[in-house]
N, C-alpha and C positions, 0 to 999 in steps of 0.2 A: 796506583800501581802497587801492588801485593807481592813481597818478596821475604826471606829467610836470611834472618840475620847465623852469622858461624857459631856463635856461641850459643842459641838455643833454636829450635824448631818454633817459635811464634811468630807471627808475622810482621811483618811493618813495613807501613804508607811513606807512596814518595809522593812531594808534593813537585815535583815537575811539571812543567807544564808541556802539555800532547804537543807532540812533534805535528808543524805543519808542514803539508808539501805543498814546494809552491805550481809545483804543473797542475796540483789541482786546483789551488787558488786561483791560476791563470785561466784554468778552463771555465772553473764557475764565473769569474767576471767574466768572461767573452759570453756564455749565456745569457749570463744577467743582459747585457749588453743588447742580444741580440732578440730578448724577450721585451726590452723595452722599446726598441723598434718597431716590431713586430704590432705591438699597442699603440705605441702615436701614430702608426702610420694607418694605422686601420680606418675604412670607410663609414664604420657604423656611426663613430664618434663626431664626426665633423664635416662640413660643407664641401662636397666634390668638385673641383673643376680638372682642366689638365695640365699638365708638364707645358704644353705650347701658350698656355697662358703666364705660365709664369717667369720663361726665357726669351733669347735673342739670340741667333746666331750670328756669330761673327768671322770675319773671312778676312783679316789684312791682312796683307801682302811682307814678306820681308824685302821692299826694293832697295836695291844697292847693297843686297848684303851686308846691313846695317847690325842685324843681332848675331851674333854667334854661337848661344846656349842653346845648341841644338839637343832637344827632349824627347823623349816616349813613353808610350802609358804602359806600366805591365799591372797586371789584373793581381799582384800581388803589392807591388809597391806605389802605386800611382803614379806620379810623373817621378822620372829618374831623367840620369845622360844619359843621353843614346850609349856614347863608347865604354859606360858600365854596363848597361843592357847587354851590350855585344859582346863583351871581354875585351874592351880595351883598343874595341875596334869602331873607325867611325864610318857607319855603310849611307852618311848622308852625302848627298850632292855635293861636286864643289861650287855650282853654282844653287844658292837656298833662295833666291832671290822671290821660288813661288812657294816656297815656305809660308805657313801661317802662324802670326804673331799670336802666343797669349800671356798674357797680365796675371796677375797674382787676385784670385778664385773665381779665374775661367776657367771652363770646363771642355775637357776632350775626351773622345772617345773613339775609337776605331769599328767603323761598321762590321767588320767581319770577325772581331772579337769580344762585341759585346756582352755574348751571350757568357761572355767565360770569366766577366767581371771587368774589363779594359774598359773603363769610363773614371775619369779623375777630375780634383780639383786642384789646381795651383794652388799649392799652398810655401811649398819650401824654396820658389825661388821668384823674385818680383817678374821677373821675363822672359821669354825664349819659344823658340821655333820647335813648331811640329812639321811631319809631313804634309803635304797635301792632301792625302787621303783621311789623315783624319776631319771629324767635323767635330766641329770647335760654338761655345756658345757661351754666355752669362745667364744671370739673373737680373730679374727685372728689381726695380727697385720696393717693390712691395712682398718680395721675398726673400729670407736670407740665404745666400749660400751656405753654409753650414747645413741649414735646415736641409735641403733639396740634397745634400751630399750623405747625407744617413738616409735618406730613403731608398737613394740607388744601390743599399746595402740588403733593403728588405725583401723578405720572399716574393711580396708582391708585386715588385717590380722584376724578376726576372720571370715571373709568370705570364706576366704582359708581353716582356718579351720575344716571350715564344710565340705566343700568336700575330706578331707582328713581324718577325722574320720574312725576309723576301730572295728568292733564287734557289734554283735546283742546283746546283752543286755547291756554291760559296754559298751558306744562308749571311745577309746582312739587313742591318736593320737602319732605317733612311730616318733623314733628319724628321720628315713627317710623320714617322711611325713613334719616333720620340713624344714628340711633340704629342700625338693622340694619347699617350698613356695618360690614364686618372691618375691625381695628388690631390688629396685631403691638407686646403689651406686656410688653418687659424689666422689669426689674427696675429701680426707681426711680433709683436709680444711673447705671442706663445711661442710660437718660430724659434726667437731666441732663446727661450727659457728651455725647451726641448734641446736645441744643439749645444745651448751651456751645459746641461745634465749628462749629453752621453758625453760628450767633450770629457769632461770631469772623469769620466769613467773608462776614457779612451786614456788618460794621462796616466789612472791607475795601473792597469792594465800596462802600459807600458815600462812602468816603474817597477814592477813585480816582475817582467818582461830580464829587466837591467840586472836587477839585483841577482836573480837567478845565473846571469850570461858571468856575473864579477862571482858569485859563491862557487862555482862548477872550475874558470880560470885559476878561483885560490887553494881548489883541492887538487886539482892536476901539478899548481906547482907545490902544494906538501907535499903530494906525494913522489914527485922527481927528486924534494931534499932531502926526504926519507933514503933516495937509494944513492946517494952523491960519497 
């Protein structure tokens, strides 16, 4: 950077180092991110079967009102409480008893909002009840969840989706129409090594995410003790 010193017109170098932004930081890793998806998930590279090959769906029952962590999937957050979803409001049954159980990286999704991103994996709580109308499934033991959970992120999968949609006024999409979409599945190995790579990259991204949320918190309160 080239600047004028007061006491004469010649110039002179600062060696600072270029100011980064981090929304742009954070936008380039979500690309990055969303470029390497886009690559492992691709058909060209590796051996086709589908999504129904490689889950189970699952249906238990909440009987006797045994769980209480009533949950929802939003297409932004994956599973959350229901009474955060709502504001603090819980619009679930007080009998959940036909609630369905899921475990920690079972998978839900809501038929009539999948199209908009509403499919999640259990991750942040070992237990808890969905609606009934969601459908709910796992992984078969020759594939990882991780893996199967970034690909529900890729173009390609909500591409499928559309042409799998069913009904003239709600479109939804049925546990079978799942099931028929193509997945490109390596070898368990790769699986992991692919969901450890974006994983890693998910963590970054989050931590750029933080840091940003604590730097903006520490300028809002200078600038409140600026005028105190």
């Amino acid at each position: 950077m080239f600047g004028r010193t007061e006491e004469n017109s010649r110039p002179f170098v600062s060696f600072r180092r270029p100011h980064r932004n981090p929304n742009k930081i954070i936008e380039d890793l979500k690309k990055l991110k969303s470029a390497i998806i886009e690559i492992e998930y691709s058909q060209k590279t590796k051996i086709s079967s589908h999504i129904g090959d490689c889950i189970m769906q699952t249906s238990k029952r909440n009987k006797d009102n045994i769980v209480q962590n009533v949950l929802s999937v939003s297409n932004r957050q994956g599973f959350i409480r229901q009474d955060e979803q709502f504001e603090n409001r819980n619009v679930a049954s007080d009998d959940t008893s036909n609630y369905k159980i899921v475990e920690r990286n079972d998978f839900a999704f809501n038929p009539a909002r999948i199209n908009v991103g509403s499919i999640a994996r259990l991750t942040t709580f070992e237990k808890g009840i969905v609606s009934p109308m969601y459908i709910c499934f796992r992984t078969k033991d020759c594939v990882s969840p991780k893996y199967i959970d970034y690909f529900f992120e890729s173009k390609q999968f909500f591409s499928e989706i559309r042409k799998r949609l069913e009904g003239s006024v709600r479109q939804c999409l049925s546990y079978e129409g799942l099931c028929n979409i193509p997945l490109c599945t390596p070898t368990f190995e790769v699986q992991q090594q692919i969901g450890k790579q974006l994983s890693t990259l998910v963590q970054k991204i989050n931590l750029e995410i933080d840091s940003l949320v604590l730097l903006q918190r520490l300028k809002e309160y200078l600038l409140r003790q600026m005028f105190i």
